[in-house]
N, C-alpha and C positions, 0 to 999 in steps of 0.2 A: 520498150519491153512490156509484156504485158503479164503483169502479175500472177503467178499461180500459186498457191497453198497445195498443202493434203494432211489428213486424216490416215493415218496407218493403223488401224488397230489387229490387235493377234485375236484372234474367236476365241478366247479359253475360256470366255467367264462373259462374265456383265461387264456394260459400259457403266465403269467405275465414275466418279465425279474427278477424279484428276484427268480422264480420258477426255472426258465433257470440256472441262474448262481447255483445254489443248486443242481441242478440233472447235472452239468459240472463237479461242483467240485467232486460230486460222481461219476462219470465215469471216470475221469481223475485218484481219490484215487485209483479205482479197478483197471483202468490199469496201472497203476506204479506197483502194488505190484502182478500181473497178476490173477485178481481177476474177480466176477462178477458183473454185472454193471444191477439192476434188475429194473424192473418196477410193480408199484402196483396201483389202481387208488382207490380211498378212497369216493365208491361211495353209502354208507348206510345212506346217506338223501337224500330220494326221490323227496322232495320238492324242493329243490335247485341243488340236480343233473341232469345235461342234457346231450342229448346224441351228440348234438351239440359240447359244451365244454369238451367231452369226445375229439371228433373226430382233434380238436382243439388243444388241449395239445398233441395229439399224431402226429397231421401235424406238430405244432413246434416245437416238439423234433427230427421230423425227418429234417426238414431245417435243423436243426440248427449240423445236424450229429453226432446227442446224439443215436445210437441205442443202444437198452438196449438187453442183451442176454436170452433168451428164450421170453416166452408168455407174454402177462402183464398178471399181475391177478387184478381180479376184487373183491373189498371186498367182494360188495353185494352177490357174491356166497358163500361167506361162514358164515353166519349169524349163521348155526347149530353149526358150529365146532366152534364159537366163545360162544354160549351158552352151548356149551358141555362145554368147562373149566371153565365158574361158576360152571357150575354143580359138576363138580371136586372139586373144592372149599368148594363148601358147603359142600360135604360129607366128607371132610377132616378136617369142622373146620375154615377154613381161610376164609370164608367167612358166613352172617348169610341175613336173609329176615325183610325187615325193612317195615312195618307197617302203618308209621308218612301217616299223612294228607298237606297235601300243605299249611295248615294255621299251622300247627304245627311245621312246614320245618321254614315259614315265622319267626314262634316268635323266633325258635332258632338261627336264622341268625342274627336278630335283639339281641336279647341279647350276640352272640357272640362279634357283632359290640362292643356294650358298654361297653364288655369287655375288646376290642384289640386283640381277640384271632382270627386265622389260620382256628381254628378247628369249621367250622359253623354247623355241625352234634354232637350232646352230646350224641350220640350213644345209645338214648332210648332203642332201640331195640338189643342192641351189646348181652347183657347176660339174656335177657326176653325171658320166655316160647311161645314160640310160640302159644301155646293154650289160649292165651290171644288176641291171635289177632281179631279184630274186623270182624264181618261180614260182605261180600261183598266189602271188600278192598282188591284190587289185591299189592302185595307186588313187592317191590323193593329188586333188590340183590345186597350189599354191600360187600368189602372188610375188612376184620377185620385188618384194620393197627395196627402198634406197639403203643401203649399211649406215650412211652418214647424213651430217645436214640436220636441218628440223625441217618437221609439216608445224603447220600456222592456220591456226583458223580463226580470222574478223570475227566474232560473233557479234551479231545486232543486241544482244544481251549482255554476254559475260566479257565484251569485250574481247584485246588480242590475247591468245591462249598458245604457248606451243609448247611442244614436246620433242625432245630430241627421237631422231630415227631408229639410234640403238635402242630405242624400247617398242619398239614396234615392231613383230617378228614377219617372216612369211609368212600372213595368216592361208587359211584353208577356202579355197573359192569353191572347191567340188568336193563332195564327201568321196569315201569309195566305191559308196553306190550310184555314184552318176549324178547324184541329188543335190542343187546349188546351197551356200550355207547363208545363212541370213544375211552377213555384210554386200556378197555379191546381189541374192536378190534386191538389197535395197536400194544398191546403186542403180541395177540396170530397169527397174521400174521408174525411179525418178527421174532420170534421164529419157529415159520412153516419153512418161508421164509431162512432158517440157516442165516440170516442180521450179520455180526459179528460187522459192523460197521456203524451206524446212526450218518448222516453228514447232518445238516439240521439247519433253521434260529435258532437266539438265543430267538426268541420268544417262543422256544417252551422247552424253560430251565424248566420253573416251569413242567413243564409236565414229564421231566426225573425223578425227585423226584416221583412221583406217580407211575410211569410207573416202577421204581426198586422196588418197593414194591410187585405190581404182579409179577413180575419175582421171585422177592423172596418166593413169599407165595407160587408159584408152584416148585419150588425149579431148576427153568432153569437157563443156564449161562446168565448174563447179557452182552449185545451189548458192545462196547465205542461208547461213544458218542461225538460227535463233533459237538458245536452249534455256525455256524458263523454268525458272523453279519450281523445284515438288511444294505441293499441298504439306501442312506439318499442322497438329492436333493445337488446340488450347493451350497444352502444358509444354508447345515445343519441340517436341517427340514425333515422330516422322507419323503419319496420318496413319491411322488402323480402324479397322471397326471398331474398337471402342470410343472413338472420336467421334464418328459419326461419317467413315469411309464406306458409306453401301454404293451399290449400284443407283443410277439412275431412276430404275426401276419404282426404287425400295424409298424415291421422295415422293416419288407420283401416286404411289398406293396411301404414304401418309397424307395425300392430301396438300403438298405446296405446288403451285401455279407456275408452270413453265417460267411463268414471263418473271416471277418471282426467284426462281431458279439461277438462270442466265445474268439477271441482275445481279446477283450475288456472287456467280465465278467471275464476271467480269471486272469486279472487285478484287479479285483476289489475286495479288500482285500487279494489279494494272490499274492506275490512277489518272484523273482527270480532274487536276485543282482538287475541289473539296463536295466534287458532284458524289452523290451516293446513289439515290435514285434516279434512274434514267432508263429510255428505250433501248432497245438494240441498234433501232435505225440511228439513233442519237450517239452511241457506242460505235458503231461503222464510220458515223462522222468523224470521230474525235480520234480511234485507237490507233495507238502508233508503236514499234515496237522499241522504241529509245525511251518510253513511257511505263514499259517493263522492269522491275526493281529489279538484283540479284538475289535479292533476300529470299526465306523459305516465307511463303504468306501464312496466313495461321487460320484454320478452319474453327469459323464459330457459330453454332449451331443457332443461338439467342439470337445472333442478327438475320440469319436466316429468318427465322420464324418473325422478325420484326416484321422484315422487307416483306412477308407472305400475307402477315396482316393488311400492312398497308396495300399492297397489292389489291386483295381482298375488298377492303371497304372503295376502291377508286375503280374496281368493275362494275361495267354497266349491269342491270340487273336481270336482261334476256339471256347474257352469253355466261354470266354467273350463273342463273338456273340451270343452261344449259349444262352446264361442268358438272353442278353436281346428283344432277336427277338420277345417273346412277348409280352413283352412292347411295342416293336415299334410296333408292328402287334394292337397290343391295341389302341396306340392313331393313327394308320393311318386307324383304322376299319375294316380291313382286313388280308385275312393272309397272305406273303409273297410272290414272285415268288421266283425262282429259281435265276434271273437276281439280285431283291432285296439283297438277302441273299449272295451274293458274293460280290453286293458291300456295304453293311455292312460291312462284316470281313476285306475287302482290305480298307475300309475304318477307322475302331478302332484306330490302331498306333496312329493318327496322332488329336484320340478327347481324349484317354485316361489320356495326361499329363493334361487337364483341369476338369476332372471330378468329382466329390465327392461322387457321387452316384450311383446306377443303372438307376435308375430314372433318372437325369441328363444324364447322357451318353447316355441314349434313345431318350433324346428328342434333345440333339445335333446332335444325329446321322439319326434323322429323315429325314433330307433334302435329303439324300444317297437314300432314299426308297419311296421318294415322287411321283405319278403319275404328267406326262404334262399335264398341263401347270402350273407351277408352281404360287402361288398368290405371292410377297414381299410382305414382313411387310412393313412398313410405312417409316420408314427410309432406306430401300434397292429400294422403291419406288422412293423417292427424287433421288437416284441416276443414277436414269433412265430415267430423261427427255430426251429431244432432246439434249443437249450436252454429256450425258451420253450415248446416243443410238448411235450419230456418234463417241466417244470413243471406244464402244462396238464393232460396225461394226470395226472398225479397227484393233480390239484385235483377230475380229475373222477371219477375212482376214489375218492376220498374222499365225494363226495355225492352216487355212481347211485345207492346204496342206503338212502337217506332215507327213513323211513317218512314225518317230517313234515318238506315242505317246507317251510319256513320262513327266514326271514332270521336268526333267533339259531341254530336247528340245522345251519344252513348253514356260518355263522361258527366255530361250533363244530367241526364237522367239519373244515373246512379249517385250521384252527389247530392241529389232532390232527395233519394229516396233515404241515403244517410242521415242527412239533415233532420230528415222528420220523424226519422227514427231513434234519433237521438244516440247514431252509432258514427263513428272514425268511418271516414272513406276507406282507407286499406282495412276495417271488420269486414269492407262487402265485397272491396277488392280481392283479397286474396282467397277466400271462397271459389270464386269466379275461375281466379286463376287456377285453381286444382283441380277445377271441373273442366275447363276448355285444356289443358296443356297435360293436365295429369303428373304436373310438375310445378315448384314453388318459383323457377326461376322461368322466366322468359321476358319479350319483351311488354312494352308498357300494354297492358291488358283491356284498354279499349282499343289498341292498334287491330290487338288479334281477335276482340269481335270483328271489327269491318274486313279484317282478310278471310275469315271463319262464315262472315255471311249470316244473315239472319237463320234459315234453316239448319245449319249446320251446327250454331253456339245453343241457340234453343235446343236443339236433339244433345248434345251435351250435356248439357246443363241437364236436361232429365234425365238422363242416364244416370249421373250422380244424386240427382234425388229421389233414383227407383218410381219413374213412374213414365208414362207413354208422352212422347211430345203431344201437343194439342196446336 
């Protein structure tokens, strides 16, 4: 048997991070067992389908380097073939056309309540003649469940689960409008779909009960199922945006690294000894779904941004520039030179041990890509009065005549020039630093003459001392 997964998401919104870690863990299952990894988009309500959130779920499955193997399919196209197997139904018996009035629907819910019973349908219509049916009511098509017994479902997760039948009613296969209702389409696409294995929230346990009933009444093999656990906040409490429940989207724009991302759902209820950081290819090796806790996992933001760092400092430093050039290109308004983007990357090494983010790392590495004449902040300002300016002249006197620019000949020089001046290295250091960075904080300050380049720290450097490079 050859393994198949899927990814069902409804278009109403953004690809949520519960969404993400659900269609991982399904891609991950098919490649372990070298299966297929499929996509389906579950887009037959009009009303709250967009094509926006279509496009959305499909950008953040591709971030996040979730590709699913062939086309997605899209429900909405197959509405006939989902009404073709009522129809099947019906002429076979397992299903019948229900009648009831919306007020009639109402009282039997209501007296189901008072009774404590499952079953809010009392199946008026289950064994009535159809020729009784009233005029000008368009009819509903229901499933003829079992009355008694239990359905059972193995789950690869929660374990055996069942539920007696009296709680299960004749649910509704066809609206009145000819329109299939979500449990049928989702049988007769997975089934279509050859899905051997649905890996998906535990929300949607009670749904497997109903859902093995159609399969049964057409007489198809049933999927296994695997229903892991929701996402839950810090404090326990079912995930929200207050937690830190955004879309996909909304990690990429702050700036964490896919590969940082994925590391981290993969964590999240699924364990591998006491491995934390790992690849994915390394995750497809190992993922197994007996490895899956029942537990709710608990989303925490700080390990997030741990794993981001690290991530961060262990990228090579061409495809790290490459990530974040247009971020920098973003907050400097413009889009790079040639000159910029080299000393970017010569630049990276030496901001990567500090960073947490992408976002961060772009905006420290801003100074690298900044147009003359540079503004200081306010605290790199103070270090630039007139004691600060004849410190500066003297740091830069010391190393216009460098044969080899360099970060040790540089250091060298300006320690010469301390020494004999009878001033502290960081007096001549930190001058320096307020004129090349325009800022008190960056890295070690003869890094960033040699990524700054001889022309470029001297044109600096005079700019903060108002006068013309020479």
């Amino acid at each position: 048997m050859t393994v198949v997964t899927r990814f069902a998401p409804s278009p109403t919104g953004f690809l949520h991070i519960g969404g993400a870690r659900t269609a991982l863990f399904n891609q991950l299952y098919a490649q372990r067992y070298g299966g297929q990894f499929l996509l389906r988009i579950e887009d037959t309500d009009p009303a709250r389908s967009t094509d926006a959130a279509k496009r959305a779920i499909l950008d953040g499955l591709r971030w996040l380097g979730l590709e699913w193997d062939g086309a997605p399919v899209y429900q909405s196209d197959r509405l006939e073939r989902h009404a073709a197997v009522a129809q099947e139904l019906l002429d076979a018996g397992g299903a019948y056309r229900c009648y009831c009035s919306p007020d009639e629907l109402a009282a039997m819910r209501e007296a189901a309540r008072r009774r404590g019973s499952g079953r809010l349908y009392d199946g008026t219509w289950r064994d009535r003649n159809p020729a009784e049916a009233p005029e000008g009511v368009a009819p509903v098509v229901r499933l003829r469940a079992p009355l008694d017994g239990e359905t059972v479902v193995d789950d690869a997760v929660q374990g055996r689960v069942t539920v007696r039948n009296d709680q299960l009613d004749d649910m509704v296969l066809l609206r009145a409008d000819g329109t299939p209702t979500y449990m049928l389409s989702v049988v007769v696409d997975d089934h279509d779909m050859d899905i051997t294995h649905i890996v998906r929230g535990d929300d949607h346990l009670t749904n497997a009960f109903r859902q093995t009933l159609i399969y049964r009444a057409m007489g198809w093999d049933i999927p296994a199922f695997a229903h892991i656990p929701l996402i839950h906040g810090p404090d326990g409490a079912k995930l929200s945006k207050r937690h830190g429940a955004l879309g996909v989207e909304a990690y990429r724009d702050m700036g964490f690294p896919p590969e940082a991302v994925c590391n981290y759902l993969a964590r999240l209820g699924w364990s591998h000894g006491d491995d934390e950081i790992f690849s994915m290819a390394q995750a497809a090796d190992w993922f197994d779904l007996k490895d899956v806790g029942r537990s709710p996992a608990r989303f925490d933001p700080a390990k997030l941004t741990s794993l981001s760092a690290h991530y961060i400092r262990e990228m090579a430093d061409g495809p790290l520039a490459d990530m974040i050039e247009p971020l920098v290109a973003g907050l400097l308004g413009a889009p790079l030179s040639q000159t910029q983007r080299t000393r970017l990357r010569a630049g990276l090494s030496g901001l990567k041990p500090r960073a947490k983010t992408l976002a961060d790392l772009a905006e420290s590495a801003l100074f690298y890509c900044r147009p003359r004449p540079l503004a200081p902040d306010a605290k790199a300002a103070k270090l630039l009065d007139d004691a600060g300016k004849a410190r500066l002249a003297l740091g830069r006197a010391a190393i216009a005549g460098l044969d080899d620019w360099s970060a040790g000949h540089a250091e060298a020089a300006i320690r010469a020039a301390a020494e004999s001046s009878g001033e502290k290295l960081g007096s001549l250091a930190q001058p320096l630093r307020a004129a090349l960075t325009g800022s008190t904080v960056s890295p070690g300050i003869f890094e960033v003459l040699e990524v700054l380049g001889r022309a470029e720290s001297l044109g600096r450097i005079d700019d903060s001392l108002g006068r013309t490079a020479g």
